[in-house]
N, C-alpha and C positions, 0 to 999 in steps of 0.2 A: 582676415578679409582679403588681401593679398597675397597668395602663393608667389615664393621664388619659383623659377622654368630656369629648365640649362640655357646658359648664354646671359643669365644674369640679369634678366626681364623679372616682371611679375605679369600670373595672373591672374584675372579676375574672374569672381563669378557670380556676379551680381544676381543672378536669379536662385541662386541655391538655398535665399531665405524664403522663398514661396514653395518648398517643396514638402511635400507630405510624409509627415514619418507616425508609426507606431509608436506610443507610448510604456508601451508595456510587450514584453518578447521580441520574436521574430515573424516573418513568414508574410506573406502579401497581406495587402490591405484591402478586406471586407466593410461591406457599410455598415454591417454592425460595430466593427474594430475604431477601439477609443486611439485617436490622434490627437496631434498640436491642435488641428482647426477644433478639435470637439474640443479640448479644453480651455482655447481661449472665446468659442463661443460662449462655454458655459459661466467663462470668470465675465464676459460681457455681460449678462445674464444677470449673475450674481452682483456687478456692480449697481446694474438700474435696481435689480431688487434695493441694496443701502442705501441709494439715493431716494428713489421714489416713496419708501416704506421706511422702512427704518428713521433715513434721516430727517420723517415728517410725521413720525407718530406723536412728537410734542408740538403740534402744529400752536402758534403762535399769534397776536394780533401784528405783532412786531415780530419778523420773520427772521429766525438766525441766518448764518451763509448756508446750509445745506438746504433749508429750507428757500431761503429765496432762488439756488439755482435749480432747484427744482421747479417751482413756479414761474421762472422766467422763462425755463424751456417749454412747461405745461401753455403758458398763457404766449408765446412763440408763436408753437403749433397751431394752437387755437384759431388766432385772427389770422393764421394761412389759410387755414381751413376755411372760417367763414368768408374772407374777402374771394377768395378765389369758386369756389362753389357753392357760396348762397348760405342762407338757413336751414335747405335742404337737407345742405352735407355734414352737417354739424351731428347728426346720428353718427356719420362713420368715421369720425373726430379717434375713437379712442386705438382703431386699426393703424390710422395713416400716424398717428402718436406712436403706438408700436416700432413701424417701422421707423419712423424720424430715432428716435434715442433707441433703437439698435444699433443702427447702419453708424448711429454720432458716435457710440462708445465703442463699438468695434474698429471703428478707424481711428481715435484716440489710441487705444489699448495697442494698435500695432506701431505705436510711435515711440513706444516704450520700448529699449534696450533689449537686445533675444528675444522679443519677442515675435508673434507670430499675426502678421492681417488678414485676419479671414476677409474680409470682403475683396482682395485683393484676387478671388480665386471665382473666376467666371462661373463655376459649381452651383458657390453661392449666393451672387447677385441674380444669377438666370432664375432660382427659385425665386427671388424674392418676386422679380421681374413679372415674371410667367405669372404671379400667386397674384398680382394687382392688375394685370392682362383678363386671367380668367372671370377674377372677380368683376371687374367692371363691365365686360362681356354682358357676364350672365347679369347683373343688375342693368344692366342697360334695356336687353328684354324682358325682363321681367316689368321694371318701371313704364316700359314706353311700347312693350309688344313689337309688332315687324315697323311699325313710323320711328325705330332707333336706327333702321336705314338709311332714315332722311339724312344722317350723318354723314353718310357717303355723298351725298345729292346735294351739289350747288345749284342751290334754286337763284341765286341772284347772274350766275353767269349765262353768256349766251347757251342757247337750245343744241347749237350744234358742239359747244365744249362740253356738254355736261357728262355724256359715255365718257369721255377721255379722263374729265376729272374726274367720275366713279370711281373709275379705274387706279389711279394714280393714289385717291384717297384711302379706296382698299388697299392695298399695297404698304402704302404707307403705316395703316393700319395695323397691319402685321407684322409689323417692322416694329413696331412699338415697342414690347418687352426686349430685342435683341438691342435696339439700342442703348433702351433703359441699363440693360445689365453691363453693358461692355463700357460704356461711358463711367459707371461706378470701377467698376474691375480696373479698366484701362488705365484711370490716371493715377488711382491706389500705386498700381503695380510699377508704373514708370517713374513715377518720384520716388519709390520707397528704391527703385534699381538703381537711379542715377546718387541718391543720397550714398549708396553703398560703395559706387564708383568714386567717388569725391573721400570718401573714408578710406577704400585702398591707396590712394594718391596721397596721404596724411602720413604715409608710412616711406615716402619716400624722398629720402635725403630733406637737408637743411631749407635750402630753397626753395622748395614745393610745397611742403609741409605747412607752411604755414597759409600758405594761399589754400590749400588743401581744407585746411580746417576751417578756412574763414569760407570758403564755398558749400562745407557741413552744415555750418550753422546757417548761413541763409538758407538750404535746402529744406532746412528742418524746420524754417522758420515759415517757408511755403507749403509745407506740407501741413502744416497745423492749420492752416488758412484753408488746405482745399481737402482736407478731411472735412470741417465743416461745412465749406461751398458744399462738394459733393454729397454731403447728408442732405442739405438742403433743396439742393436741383433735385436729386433721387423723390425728394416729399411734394414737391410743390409741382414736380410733376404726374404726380400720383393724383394730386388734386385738380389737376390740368384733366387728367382723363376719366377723374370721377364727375368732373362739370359736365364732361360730353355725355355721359353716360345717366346723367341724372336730366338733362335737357340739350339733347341732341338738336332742338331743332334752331338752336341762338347762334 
């Protein structure tokens, strides 16, 4: 974690755990080409598969533990879903489900020792981002035709603010998926860099060391907190802009 440097320093290199490698050969990395991120996508993947499936094919009236934490995130999601966009949005319940226990288990799984945090990799929050951007886009006119522009249009403010806040709302608008994704990426990436920094510091002399490690484990202990926050904000804002989209004119 901490390289010695001449003059008897250490350095650090906090960001060399988000860096992209080939799993198999050599030679640059194509998008077809399996890496870290594809494999711990796929073990995220493969997790929700035992949980969701597996660990609820003996579904129960009295629910084991794999069974109720399954049900507790399903029934979670669920009343985000309906309090926040209606009876409406409860069709698109099993998408914005998707994403919530992705983004959960992908950020878990990078809390795990070597491992690797895919969502920590602006790559793949922008997909996700972009993917809940276009979708609601296009259901927005589809649902509501060109009056999905009334979204842009403060009808309640004065006549002379209203171009300016078009304007600003548009904007705003656009802004939407960039900061959907950066805000996931962003805090991924800096707690998972500073927990590392705290871990080079554990390796240094008697004195430190110990302060070192006890600033690990509270880092570790807020990182598990905003893995979940951040799955969370990531959903609930997804259902933030399928409200608009579903009834722009509220």
């Amino acid at each position: 974690m901490a390289d010695p440097v001449e003059g008897g320093g250490l350095s650090f290199k906090p960001l060399d755990q988000f860096e992209v490698k080939r799993l198999f050969g050599e030679g640059p990395i194509e998008w077809y080409t399996i890496t870290n991120v594809t494999m711990w996508m796929a073990l995220a993947v493969l997790s929700i598969v035992l949980l969701l499936v597996m660990g609820t094919r003996k579904r129960a009236v009295v629910p084991g533990r794999t069974q109720s934490i399954a049900e507790t995130l399903y029934g979670f999601v669920y009343t985000m879903v309906e309090d926040v966009t209606g009876k409406d949005g409860i069709k698109y319940f099993p998408y914005i489900f998707t994403l919530f226990i992705f983004i959960l288990f992908s950020n878990f799984l990078g809390l795990l020792p070597m491992s690797f945090t895919t969502t920590s990799h602006i790559a793949v929050t922008a997909i996700l981002a972009f993917a809940v951007f276009i979708t609601v886009t296009v259901l927005g006119f589809v649902k509501n035709g060109a009056s999905f522009l009334s979204l842009f249009w403060v009808s309640s403010a004065p006549l002379a603010l209203r171009p300016i806040l078009a304007v600003i709302e548009v904007i705003s608008y656009f802004v939407r998926p960039v900061s959907h994704s950066i805000r996931l990426a962003g805090n991924l990436m800096a707690g998972h860099a500073v927990l590392k920094v705290f871990a080079g510091f554990a390796q240094v002399g008697l004195i430190i060391a110990p302060v070192a490690i006890l600033g690990v484990v509270a880092i570790y202990a807020l990182e598990v907190l905003v893995s979940a926050i951040q799955a969370y904000v990531f959903t609930i804002l997804t259902c933030v802009y399928l409200k608009d989209a579903l009834h722009p004119h509220h």
